[in-house]
Biopython code that builds the backbone (N, CA, C, O; Angstrom):
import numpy as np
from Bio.PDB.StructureBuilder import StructureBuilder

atoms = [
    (1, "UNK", "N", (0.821, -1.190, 0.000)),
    (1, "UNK", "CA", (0.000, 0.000, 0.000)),
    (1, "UNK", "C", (0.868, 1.258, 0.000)),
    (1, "UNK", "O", (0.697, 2.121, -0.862)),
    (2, "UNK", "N", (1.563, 1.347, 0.715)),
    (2, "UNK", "CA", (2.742, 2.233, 0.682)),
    (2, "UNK", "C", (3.950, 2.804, -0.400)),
    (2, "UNK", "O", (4.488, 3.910, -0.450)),
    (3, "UNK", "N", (4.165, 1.445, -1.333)),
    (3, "UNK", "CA", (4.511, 1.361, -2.470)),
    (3, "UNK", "C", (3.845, 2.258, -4.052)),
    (3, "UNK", "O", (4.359, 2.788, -5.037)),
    (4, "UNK", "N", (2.088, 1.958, -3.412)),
    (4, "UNK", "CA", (1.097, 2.603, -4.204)),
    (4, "UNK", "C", (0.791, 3.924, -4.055)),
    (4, "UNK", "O", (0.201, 4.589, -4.907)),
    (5, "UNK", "N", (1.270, 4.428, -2.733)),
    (5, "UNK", "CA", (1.031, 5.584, -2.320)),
    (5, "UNK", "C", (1.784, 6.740, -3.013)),
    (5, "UNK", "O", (1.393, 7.801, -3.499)),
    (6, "UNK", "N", (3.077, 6.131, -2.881)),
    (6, "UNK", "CA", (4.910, 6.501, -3.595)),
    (6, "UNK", "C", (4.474, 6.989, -4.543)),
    (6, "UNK", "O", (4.430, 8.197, -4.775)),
    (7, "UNK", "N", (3.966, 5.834, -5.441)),
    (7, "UNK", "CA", (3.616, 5.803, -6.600)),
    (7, "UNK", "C", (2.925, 6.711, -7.396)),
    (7, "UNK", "O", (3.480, 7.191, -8.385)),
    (8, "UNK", "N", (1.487, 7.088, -7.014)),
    (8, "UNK", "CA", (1.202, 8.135, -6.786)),
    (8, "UNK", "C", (1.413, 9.202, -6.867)),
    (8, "UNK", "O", (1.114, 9.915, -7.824)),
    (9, "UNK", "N", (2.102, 9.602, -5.650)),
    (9, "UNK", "CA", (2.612, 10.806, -5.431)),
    (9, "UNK", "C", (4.023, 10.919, -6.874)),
    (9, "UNK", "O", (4.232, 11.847, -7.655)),
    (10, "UNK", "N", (4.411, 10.195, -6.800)),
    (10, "UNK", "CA", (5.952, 10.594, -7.675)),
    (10, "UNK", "C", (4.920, 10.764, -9.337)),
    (10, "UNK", "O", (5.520, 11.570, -10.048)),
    (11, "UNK", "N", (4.121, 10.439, -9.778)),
    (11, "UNK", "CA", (3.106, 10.491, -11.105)),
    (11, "UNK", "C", (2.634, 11.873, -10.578)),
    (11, "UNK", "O", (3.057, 12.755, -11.324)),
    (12, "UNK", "N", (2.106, 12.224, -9.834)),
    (12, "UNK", "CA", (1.686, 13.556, -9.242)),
    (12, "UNK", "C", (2.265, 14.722, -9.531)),
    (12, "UNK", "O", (1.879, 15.724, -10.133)),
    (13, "UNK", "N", (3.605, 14.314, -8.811)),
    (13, "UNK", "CA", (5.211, 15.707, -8.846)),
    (13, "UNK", "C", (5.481, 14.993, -10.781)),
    (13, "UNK", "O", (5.337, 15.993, -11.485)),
    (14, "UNK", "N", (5.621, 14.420, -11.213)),
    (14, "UNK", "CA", (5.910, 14.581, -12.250)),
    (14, "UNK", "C", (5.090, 15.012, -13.849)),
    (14, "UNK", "O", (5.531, 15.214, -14.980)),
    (15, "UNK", "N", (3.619, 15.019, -13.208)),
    (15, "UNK", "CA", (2.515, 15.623, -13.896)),
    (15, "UNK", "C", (2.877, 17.098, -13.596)),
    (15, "UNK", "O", (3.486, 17.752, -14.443)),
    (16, "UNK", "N", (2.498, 17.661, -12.351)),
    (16, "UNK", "CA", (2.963, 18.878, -12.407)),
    (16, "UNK", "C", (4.043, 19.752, -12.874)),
    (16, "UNK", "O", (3.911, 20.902, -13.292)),
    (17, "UNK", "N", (5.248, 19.000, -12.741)),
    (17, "UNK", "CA", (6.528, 19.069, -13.688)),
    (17, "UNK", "C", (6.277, 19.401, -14.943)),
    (17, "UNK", "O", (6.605, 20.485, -15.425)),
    (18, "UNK", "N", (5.659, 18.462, -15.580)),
    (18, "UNK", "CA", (5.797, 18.101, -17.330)),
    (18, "UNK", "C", (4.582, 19.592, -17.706)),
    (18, "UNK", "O", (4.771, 20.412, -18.604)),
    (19, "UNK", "N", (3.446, 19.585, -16.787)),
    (19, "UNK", "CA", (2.232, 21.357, -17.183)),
    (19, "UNK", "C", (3.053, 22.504, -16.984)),
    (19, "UNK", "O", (2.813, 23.466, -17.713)),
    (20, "UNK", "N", (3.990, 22.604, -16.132)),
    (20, "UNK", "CA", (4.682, 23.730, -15.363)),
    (20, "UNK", "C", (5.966, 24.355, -16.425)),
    (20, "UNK", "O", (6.403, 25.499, -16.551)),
    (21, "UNK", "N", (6.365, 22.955, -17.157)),
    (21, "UNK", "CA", (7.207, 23.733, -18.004)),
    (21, "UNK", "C", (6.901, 23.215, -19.529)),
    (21, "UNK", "O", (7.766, 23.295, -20.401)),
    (22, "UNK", "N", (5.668, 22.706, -19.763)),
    (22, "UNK", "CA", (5.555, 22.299, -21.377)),
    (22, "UNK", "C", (6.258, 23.826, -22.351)),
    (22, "UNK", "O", (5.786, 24.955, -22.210)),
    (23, "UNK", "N", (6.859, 23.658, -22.833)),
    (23, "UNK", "CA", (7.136, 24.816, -23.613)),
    (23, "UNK", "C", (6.115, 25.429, -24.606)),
    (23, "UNK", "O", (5.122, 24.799, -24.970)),
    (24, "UNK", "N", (6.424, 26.787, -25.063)),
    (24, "UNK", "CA", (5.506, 27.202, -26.094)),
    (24, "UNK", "C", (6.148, 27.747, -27.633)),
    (24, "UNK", "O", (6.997, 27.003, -28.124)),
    (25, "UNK", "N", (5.767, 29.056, -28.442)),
    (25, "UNK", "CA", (6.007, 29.222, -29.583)),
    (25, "UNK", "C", (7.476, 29.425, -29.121)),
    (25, "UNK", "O", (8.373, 28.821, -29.709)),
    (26, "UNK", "N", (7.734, 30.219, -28.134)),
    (26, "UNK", "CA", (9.051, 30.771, -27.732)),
    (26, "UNK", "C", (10.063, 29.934, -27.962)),
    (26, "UNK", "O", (11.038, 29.992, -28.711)),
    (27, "UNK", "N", (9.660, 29.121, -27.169)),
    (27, "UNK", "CA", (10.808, 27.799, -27.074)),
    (27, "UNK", "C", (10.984, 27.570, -28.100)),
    (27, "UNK", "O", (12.141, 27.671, -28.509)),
    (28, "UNK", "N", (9.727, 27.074, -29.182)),
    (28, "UNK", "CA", (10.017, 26.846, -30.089)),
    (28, "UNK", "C", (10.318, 27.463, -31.474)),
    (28, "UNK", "O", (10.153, 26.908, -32.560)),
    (29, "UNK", "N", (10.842, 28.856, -31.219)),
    (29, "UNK", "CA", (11.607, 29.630, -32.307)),
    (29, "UNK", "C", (12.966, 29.844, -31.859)),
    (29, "UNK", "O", (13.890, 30.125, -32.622)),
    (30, "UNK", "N", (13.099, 29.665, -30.253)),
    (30, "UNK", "CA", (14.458, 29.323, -30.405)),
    (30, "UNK", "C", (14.910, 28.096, -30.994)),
    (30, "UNK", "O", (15.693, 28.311, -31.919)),
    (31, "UNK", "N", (14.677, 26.840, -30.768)),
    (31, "UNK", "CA", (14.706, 25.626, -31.043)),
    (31, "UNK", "C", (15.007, 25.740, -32.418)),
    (31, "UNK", "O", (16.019, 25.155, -32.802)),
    (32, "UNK", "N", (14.280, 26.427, -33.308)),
    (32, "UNK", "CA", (14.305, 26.423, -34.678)),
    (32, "UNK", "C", (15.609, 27.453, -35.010)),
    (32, "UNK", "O", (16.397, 27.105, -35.889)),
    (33, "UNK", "N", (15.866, 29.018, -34.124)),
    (33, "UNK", "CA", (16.977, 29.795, -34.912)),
    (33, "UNK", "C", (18.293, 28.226, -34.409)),
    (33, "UNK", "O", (19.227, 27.961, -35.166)),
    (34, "UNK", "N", (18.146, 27.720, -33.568)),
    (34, "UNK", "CA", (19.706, 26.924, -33.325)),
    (34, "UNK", "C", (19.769, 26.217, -34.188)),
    (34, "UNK", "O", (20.902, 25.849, -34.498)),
    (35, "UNK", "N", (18.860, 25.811, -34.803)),
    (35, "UNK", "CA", (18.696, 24.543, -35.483)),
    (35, "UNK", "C", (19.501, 24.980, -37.124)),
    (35, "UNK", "O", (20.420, 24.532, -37.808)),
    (36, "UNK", "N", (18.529, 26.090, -37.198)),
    (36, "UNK", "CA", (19.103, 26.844, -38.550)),
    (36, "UNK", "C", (20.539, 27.612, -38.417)),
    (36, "UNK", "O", (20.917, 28.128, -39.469)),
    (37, "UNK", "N", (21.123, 27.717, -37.647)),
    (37, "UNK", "CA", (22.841, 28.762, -37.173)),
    (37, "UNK", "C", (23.048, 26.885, -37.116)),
    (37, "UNK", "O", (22.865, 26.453, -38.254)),
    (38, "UNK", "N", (23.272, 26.086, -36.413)),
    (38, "UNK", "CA", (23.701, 24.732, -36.465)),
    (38, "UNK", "C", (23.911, 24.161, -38.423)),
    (38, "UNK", "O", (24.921, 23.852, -39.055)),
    (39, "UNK", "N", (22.744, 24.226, -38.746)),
    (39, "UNK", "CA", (23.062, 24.007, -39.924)),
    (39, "UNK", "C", (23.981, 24.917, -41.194)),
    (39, "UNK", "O", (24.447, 24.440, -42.228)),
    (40, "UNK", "N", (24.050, 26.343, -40.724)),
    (40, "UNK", "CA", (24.479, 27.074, -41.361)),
    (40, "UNK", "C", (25.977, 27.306, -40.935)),
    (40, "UNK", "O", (26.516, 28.064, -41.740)),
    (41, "UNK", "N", (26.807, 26.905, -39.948)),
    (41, "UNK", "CA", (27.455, 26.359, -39.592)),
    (41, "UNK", "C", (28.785, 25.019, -40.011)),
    (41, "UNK", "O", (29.988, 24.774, -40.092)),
    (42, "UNK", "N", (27.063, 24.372, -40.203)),
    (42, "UNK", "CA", (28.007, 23.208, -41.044)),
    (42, "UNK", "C", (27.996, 22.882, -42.129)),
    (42, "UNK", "O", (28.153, 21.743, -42.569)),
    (43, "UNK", "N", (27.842, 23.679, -42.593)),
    (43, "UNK", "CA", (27.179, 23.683, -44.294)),
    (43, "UNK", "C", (28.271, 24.278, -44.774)),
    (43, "UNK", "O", (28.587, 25.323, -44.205)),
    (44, "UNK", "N", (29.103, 23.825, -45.874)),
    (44, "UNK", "CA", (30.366, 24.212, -46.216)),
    (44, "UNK", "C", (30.256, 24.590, -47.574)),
    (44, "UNK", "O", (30.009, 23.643, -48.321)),
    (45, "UNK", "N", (30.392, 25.950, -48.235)),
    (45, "UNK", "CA", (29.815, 26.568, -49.245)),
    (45, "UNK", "C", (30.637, 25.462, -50.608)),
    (45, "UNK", "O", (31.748, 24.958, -50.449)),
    (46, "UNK", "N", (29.912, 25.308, -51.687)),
    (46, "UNK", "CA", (30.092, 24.632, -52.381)),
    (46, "UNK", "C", (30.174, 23.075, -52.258)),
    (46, "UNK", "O", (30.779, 22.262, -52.958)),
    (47, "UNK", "N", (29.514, 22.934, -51.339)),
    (47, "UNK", "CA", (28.761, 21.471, -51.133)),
    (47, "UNK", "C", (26.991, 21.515, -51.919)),
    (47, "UNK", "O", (26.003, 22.180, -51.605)),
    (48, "UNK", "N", (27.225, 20.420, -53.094)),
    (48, "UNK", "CA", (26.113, 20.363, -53.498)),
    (48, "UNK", "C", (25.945, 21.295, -54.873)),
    (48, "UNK", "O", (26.479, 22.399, -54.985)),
    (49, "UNK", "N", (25.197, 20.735, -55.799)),
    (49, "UNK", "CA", (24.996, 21.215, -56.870)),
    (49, "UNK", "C", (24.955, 22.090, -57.394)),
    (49, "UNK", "O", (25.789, 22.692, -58.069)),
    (50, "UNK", "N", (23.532, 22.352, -57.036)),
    (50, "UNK", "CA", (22.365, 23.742, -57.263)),
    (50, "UNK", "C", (22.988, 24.916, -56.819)),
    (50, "UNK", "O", (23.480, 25.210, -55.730)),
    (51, "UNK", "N", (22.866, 25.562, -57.928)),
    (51, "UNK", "CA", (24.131, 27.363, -57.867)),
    (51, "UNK", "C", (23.042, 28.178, -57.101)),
    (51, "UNK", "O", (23.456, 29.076, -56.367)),
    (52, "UNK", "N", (21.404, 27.922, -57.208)),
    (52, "UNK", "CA", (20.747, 29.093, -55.881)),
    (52, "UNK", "C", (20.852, 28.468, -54.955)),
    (52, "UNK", "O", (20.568, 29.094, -53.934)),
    (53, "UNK", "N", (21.259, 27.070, -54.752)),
    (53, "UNK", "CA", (21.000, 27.103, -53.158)),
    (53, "UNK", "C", (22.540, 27.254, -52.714)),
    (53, "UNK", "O", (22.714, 26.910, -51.545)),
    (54, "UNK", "N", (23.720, 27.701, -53.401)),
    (54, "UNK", "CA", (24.906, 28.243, -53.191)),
    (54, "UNK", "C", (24.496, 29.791, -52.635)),
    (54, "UNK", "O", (24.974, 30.644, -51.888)),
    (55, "UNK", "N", (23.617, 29.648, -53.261)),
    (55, "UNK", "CA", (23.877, 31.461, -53.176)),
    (55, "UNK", "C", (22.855, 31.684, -52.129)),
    (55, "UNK", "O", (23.327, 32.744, -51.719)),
    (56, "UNK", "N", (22.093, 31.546, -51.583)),
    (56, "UNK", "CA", (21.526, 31.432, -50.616)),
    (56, "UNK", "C", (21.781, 31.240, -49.835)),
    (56, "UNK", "O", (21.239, 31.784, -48.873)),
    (57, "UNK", "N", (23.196, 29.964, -49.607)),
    (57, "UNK", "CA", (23.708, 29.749, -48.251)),
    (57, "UNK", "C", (24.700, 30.847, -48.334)),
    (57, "UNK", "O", (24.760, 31.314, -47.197)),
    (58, "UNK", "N", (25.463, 31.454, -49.074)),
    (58, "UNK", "CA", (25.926, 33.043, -48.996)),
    (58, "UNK", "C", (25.514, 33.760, -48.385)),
    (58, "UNK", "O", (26.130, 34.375, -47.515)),
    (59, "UNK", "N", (24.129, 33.911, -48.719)),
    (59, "UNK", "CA", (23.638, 35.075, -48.182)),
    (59, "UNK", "C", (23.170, 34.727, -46.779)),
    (59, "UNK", "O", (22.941, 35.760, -46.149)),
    (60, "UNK", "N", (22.952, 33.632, -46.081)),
    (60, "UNK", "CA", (22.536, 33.369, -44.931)),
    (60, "UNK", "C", (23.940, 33.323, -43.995)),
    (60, "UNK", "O", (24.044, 33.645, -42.811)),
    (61, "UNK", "N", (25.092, 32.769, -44.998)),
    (61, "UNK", "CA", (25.899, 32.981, -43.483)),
    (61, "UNK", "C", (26.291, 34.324, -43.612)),
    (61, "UNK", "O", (26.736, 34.548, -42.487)),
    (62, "UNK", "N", (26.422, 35.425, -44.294)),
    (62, "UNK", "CA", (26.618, 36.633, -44.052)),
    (62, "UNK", "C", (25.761, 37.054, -43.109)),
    (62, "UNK", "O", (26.189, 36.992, -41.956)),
    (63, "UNK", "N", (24.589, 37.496, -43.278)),
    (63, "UNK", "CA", (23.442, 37.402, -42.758)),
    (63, "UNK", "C", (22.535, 36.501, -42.155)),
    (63, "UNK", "O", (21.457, 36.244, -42.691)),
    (64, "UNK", "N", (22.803, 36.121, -41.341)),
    (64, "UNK", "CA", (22.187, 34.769, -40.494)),
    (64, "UNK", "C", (20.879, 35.192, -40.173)),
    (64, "UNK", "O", (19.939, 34.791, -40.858)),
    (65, "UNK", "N", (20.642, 36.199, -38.908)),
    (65, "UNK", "CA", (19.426, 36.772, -38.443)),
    (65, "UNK", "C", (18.526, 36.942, -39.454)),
    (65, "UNK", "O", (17.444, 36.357, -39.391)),
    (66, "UNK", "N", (18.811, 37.686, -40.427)),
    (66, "UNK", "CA", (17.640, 37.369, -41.808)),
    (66, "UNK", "C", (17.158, 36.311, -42.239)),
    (66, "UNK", "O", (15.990, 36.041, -42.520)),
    (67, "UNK", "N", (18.490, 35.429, -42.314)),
    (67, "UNK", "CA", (17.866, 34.224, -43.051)),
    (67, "UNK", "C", (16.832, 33.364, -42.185)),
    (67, "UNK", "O", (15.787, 32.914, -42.656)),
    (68, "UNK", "N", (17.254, 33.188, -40.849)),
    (68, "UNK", "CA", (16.160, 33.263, -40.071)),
    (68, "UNK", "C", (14.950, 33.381, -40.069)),
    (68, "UNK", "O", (14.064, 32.542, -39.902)),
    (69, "UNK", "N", (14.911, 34.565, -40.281)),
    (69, "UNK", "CA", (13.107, 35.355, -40.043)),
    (69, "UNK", "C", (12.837, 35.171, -41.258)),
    (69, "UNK", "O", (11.609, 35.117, -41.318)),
    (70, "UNK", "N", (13.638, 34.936, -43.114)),
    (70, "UNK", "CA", (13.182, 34.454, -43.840)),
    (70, "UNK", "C", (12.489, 32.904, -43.647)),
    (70, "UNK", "O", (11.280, 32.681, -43.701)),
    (71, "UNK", "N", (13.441, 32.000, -43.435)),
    (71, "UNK", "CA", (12.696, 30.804, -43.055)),
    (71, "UNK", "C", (11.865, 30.776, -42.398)),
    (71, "UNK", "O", (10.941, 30.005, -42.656)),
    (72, "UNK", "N", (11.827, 31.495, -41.406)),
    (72, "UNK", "CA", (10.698, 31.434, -40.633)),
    (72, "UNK", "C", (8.952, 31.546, -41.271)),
    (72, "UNK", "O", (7.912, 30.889, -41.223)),
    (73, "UNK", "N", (9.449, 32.780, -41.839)),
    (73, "UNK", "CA", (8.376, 32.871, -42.855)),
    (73, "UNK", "C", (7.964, 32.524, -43.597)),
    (73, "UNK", "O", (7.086, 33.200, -44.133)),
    (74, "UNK", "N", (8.269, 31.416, -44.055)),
    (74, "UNK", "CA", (7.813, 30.418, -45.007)),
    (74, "UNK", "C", (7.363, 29.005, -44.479)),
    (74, "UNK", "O", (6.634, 28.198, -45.056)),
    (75, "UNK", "N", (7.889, 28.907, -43.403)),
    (75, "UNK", "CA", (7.309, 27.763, -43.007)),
    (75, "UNK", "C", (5.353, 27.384, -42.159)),
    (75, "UNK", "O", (4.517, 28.073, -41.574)),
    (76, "UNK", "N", (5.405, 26.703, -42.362)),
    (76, "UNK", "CA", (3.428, 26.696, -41.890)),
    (76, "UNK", "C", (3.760, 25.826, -40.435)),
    (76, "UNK", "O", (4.026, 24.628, -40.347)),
    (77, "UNK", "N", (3.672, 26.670, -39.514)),
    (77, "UNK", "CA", (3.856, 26.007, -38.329)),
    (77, "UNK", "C", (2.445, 25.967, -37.061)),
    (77, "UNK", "O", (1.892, 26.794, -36.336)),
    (78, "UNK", "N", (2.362, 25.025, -37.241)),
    (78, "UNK", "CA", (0.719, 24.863, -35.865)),
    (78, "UNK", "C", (1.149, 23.859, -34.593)),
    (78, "UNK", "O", (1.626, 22.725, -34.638)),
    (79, "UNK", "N", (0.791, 24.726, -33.403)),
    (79, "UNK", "CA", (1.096, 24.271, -32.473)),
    (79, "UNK", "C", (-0.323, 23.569, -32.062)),
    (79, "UNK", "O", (-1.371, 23.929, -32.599)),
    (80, "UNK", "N", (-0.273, 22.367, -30.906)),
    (80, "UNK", "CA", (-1.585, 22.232, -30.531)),
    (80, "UNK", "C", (-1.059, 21.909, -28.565)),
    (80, "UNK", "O", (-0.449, 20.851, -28.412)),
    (81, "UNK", "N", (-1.189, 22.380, -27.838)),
    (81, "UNK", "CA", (-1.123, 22.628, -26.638)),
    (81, "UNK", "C", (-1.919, 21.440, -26.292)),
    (81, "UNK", "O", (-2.977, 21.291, -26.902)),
    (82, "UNK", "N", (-1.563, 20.540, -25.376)),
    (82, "UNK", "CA", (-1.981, 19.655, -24.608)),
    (82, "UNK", "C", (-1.741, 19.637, -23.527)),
    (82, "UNK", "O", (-1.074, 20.622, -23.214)),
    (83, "UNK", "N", (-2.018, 18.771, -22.464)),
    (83, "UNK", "CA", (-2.158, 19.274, -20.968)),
    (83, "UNK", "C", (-0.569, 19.290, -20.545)),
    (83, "UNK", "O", (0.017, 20.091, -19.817)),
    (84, "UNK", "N", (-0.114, 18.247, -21.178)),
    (84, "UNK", "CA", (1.954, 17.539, -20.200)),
    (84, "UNK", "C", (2.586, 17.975, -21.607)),
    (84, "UNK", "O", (3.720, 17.525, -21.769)),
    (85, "UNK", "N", (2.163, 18.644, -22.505)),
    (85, "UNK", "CA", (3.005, 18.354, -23.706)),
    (85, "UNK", "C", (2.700, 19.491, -24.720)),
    (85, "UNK", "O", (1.653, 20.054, -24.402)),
    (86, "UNK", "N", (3.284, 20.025, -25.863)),
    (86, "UNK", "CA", (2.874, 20.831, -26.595)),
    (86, "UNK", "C", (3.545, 19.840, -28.067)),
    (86, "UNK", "O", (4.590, 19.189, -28.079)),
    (87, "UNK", "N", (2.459, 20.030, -29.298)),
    (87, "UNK", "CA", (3.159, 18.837, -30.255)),
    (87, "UNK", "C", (2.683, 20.274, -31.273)),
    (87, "UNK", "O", (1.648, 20.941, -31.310)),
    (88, "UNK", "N", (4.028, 20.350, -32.059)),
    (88, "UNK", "CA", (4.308, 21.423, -33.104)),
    (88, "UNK", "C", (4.767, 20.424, -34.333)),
    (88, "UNK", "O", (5.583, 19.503, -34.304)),
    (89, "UNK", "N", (3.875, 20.976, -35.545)),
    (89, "UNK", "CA", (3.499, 20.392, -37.261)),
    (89, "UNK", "C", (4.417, 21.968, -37.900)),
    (89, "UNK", "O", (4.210, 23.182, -37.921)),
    (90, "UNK", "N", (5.184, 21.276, -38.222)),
    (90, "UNK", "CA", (6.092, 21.999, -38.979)),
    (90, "UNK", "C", (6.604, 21.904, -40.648)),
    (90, "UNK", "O", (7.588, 21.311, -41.091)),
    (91, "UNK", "N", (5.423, 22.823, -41.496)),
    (91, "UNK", "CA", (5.655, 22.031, -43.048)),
    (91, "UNK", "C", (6.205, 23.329, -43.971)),
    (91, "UNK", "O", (6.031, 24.504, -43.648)),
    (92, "UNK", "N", (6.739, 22.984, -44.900)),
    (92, "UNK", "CA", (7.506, 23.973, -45.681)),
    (92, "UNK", "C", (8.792, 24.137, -45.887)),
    (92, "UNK", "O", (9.696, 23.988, -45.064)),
    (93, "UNK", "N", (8.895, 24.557, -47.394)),
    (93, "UNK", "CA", (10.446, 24.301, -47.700)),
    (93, "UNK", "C", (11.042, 22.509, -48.188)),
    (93, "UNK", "O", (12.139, 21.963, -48.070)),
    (94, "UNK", "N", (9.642, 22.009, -48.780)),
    (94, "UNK", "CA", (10.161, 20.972, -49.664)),
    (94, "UNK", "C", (10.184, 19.620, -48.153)),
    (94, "UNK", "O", (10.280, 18.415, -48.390)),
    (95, "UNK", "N", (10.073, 20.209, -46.671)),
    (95, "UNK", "CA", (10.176, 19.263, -45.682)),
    (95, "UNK", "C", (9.060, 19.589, -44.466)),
    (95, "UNK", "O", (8.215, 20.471, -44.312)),
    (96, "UNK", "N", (9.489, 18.436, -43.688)),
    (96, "UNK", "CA", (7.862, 18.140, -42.613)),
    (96, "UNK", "C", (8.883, 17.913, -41.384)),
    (96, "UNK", "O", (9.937, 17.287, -41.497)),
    (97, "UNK", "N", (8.563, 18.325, -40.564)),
    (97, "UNK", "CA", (8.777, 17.499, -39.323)),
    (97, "UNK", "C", (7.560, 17.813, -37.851)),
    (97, "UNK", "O", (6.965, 18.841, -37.528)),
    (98, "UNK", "N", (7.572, 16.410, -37.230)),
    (98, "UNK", "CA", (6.161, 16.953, -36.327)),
    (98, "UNK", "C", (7.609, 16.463, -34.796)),
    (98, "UNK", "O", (8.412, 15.538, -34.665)),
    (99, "UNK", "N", (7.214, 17.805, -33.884)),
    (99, "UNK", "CA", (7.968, 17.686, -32.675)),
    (99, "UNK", "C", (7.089, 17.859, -31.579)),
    (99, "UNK", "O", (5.961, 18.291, -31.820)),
    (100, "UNK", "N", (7.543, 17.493, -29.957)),
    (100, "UNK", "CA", (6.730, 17.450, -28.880)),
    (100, "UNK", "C", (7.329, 17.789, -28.065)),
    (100, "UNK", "O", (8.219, 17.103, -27.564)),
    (101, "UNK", "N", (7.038, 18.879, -27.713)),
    (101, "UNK", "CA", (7.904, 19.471, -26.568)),
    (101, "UNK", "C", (7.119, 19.093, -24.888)),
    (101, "UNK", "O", (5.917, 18.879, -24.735)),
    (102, "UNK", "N", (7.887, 19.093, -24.077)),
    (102, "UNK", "CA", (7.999, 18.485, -23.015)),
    (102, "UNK", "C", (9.234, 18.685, -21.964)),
    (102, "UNK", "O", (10.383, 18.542, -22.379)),
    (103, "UNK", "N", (8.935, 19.081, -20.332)),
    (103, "UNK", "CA", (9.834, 19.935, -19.449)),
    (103, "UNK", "C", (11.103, 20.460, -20.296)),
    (103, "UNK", "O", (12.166, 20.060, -20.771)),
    (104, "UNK", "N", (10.225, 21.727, -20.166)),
    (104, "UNK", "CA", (11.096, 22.563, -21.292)),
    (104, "UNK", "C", (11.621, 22.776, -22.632)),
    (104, "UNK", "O", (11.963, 23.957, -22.688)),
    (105, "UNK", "N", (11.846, 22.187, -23.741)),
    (105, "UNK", "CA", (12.135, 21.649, -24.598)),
    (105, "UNK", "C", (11.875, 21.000, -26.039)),
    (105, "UNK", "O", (11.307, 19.923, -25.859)),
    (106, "UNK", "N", (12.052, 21.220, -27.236)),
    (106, "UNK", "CA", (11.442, 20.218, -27.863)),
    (106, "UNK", "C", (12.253, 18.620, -28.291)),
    (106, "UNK", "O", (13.408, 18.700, -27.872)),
    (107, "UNK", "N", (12.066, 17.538, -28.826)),
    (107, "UNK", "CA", (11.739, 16.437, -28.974)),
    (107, "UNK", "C", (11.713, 16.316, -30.868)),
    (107, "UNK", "O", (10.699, 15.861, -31.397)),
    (108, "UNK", "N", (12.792, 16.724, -31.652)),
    (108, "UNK", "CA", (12.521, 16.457, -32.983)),
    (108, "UNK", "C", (12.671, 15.358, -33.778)),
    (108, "UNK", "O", (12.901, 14.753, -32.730)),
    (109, "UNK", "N", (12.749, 14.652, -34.479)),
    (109, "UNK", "CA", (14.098, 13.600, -35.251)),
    (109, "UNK", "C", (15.143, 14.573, -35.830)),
    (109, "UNK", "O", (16.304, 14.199, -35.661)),
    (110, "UNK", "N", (15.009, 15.519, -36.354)),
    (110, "UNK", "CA", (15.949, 16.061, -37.225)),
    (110, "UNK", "C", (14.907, 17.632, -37.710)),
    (110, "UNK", "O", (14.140, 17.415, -38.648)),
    (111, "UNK", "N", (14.888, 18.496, -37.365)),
    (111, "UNK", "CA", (14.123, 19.702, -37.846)),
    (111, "UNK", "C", (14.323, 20.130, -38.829)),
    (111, "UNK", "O", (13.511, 20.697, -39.560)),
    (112, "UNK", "N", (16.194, 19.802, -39.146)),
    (112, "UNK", "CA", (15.674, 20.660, -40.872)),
    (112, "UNK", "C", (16.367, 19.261, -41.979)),
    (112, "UNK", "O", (16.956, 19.458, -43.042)),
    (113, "UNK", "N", (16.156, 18.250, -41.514)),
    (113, "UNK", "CA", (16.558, 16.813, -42.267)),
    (113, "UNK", "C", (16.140, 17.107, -43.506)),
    (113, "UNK", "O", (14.992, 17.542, -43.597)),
    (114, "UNK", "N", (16.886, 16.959, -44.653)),
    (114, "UNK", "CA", (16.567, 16.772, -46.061)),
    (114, "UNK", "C", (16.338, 15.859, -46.770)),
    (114, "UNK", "O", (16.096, 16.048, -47.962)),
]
sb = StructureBuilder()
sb.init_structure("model")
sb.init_model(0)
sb.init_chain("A")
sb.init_seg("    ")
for serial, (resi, resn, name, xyz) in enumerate(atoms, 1):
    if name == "N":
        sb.init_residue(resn, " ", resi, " ")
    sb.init_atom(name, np.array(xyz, "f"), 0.0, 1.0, " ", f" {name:<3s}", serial, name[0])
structure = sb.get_structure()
């Protein structure tokens, strides 16, 4: 009985945990500028074919913060808030990814996977 009680209680403190810090858009536009400076980063100019998407990654690592709020803007992003969890649908730009954020954080496979 005592065991069940524990039990309980520790599902309890960890429900409250997981509502107290589900993250929101915030989190998740930081989540996304790291994701995009991470990739822009390692993206080594003249890797890969296509002469606009050369020139594009030009212009983004000069300008990072733009390229940013460009991507940003193109992408179709819907959050849906749940009680322990927030799960963000992220489509645009030729890619998809669906993430779940949870104490603090999001939960992706790969955000900008090609």
């Amino acid at each position: 009985m005592r065991l069940l009680t524990l039990l309980a209680l520790l599902l309890a403190v960890l429900g409250i945990a997981a509502f107290a810090t589900r993250p929101g858009p915030a989190e998740f536009d930081a989540t996304l500028e790291a994701a995009i400076r991470d990739r822009l980063a390692n993206t080594d100019i003249g890797e890969g074919s296509d002469p606009f998407a050369q020139i594009a990654l030009v212009g983004c690592k000069l300008r990072p913060t733009d390229c940013i709020r460009l991507v940003r803007d193109s992408l179709d992003i819907t959050f849906d808030e749940r009680l322990f969890t927030t799960r963000v649908t992220v489509e645009g730009l030729n890619r998809s990814a669906t993430c779940t954020g949870a104490f603090g954080r999001f939960f992706c496979k790969r955000l900008l996977e090609g």
